[in-house]
N, C-alpha and C positions, 0 to 999 in steps of 0.2 A: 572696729569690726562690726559693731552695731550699726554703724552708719553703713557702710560695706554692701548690711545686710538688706535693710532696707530700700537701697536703690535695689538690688534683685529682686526684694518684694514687686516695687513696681514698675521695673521692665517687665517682670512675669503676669504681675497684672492689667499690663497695656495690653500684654501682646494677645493674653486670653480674652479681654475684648474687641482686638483688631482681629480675631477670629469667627467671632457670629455670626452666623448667617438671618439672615429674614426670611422664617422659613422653611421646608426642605423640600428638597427634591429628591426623584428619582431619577438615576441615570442608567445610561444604557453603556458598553463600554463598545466601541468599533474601533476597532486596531488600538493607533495608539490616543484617540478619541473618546470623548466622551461630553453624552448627546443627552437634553432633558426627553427620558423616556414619556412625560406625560403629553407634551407638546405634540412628538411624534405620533400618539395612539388619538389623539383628538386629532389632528389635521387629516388622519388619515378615513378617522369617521366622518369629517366636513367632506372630503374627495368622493367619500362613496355615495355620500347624500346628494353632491353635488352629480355623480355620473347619473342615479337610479333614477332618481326625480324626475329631469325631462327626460330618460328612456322609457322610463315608465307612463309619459303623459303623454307621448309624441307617437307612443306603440299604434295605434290605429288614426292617423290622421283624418278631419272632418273638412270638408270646404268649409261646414257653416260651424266654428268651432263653438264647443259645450265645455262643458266641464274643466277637468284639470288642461285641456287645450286651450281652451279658453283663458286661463289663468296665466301659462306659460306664454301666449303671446301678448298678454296685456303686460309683463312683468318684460319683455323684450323690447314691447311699443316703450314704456317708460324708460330704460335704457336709452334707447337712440333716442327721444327726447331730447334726454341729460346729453347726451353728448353733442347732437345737433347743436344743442342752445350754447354749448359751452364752446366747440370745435369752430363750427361753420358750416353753412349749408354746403361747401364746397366739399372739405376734409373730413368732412364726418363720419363717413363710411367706412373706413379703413380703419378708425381709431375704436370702432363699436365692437368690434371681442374683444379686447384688452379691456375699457374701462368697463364694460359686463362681467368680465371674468373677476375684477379686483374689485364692483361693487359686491358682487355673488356671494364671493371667498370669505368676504369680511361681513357679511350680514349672517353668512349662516355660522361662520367662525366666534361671532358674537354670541347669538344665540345659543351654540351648543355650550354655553360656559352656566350663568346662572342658573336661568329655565331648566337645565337638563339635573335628573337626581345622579349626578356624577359618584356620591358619598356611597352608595352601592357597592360601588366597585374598590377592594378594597386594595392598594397598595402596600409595598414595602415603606416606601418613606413616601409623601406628601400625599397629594390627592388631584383626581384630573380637571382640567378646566380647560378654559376656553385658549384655543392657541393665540389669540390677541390680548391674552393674560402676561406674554411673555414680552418683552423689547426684543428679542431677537427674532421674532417673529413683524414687528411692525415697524423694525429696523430692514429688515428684508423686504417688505412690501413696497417700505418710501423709496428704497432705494431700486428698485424697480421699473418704479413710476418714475423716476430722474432720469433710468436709463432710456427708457420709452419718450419721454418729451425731449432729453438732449437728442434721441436720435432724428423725431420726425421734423425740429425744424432743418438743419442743416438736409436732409434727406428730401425735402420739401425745394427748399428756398437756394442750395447750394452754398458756394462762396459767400454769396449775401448774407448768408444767418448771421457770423462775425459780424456784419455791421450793426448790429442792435447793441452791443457794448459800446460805441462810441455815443450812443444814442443817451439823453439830449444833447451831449456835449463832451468832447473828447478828451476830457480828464476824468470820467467817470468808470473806463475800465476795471479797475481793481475791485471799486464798489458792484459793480452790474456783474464780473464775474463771481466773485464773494457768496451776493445771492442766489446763484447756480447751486454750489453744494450747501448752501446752509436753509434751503427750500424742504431738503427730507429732513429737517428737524425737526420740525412743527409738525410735520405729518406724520410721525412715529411717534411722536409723545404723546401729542394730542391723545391717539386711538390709546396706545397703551397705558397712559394715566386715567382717562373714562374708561373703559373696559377692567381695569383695575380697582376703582374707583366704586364702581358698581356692583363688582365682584364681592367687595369685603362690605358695601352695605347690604347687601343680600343674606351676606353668610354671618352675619352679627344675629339678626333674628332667625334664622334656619338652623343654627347650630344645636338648638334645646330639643326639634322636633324630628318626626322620623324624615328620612331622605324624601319619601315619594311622598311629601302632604307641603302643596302650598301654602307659601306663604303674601302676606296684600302687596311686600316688597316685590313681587317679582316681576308682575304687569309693567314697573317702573323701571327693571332692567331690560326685559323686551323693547318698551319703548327707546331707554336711549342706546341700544344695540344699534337698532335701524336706524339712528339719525345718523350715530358717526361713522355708520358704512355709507351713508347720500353722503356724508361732509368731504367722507375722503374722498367719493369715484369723483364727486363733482370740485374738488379741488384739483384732481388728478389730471379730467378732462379742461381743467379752464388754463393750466400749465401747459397743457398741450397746444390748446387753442392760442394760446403767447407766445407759443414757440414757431408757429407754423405760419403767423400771419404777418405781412409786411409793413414795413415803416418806409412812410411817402413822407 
């Protein structure tokens, strides 16, 4: 009976630790769903930032641009750039909203996580941050980018695109298709473990003080906000640029 008991002990104590979470969240309930409400309330502040900004900069346009025009078509020049160098002088043009939009997304989505005094605003359970704080947020973005490079080379090249699996040598399909989907891997973790990453070294030293007083950590999560949104769009764009060009 005692021994009996004991194993109950620790099924019951397995299973109370195969129950913790990392963490809490808030959730939202939609039907028979249910959605991380913080994720939603921050994307939806990156969306607004993302429409007001160039409405707001573009409201009286300059031939000889100044100011915030000024800024908004240097931030475009550097875009097509990125893409030019990544796509080709040929393809480039058509690929420049898509990688604008997903370098944009993810630099301001970055940004709104650390830098912003999110701790203000006070929740039922967890607290807001950045929506590349999440994997199912930069599971969604890679796989986007997959959908977008598998579409433009076959869309590009035709029939021919299939031939780049036999390519160098025609026992290498399994391995050449293989790397197709396991391309958004690296791309989702990557962002989401630095953005995470940077999140909880910010929030280690910010935690003792008030919400709206910086701190010397946060310059350091500015900074690598904007590199892993260049890392991604220009991964994004040189996947596309592989996809779309031919093998002689």
């Amino acid at each position: 009976m005692h021994i009996e008991q004991l194993r109950i002990d620790e099924i019951d104590g397995s299973y109370q630790v195969s129950s913790v979470e990392v963490g809490q969240h808030f959730y939202w309930q939609i039907g028979e769903f249910q959605v991380h409400a913080q994720v939603i309330i921050t994307s939806w502040v990156v969306i607004a930032l993302l429409l007001a900004l160039p409405a707001a900069a573009t409201r009286n346009l300059q031939a000889i641009p100044t100011g915030s025009q000024n800024f908004i078509e240097y931030v475009l020049e550097s875009i097509r750039d990125l893409t030019r160098t990544q796509v080709g002088e040929e393809e480039y043009r058509p690929r420049v909203p898509f990688i604008g939009t997903m370098f944009l997304s993810i630099f301001v989505s970055n940004w709104s996580g650390a830098p912003f005094p999110w701790r203000i605003i006070q929740l039922p359970h967890g607290e807001l941050a950045a929506p590349t704080n999440d994997i199912n947020t930069t599971v969604a973005l890679a796989l986007l980018t997959s959908v977008a490079y598998s579409y433009a080379g076959p869309h590009k090249r035709g029939f021919s695109y299939s031939g780049k699996y036999i390519q160098p040598t025609p026992v290498l399909p399994p391995i050449n298709i293989s790397e197709d989907f396991t391309k958004p891997l690296p791309l989702s973790f990557r962002l989401f473990g630095n953005i995470l990453a940077d999140e909880l070294v910010v929030a280690v030293p910010v935690s003792p003080v008030p919400p709206i007083v910086p701190v010397p950590t946060m310059p350091l999560g500015s900074f690598t906000s904007a590199i892993q949104a260049l890392i991604f769009a220009t991964l994004a764009a040189a996947y596309t640029g592989e996809s779309t060009e031919g093998h002689h």
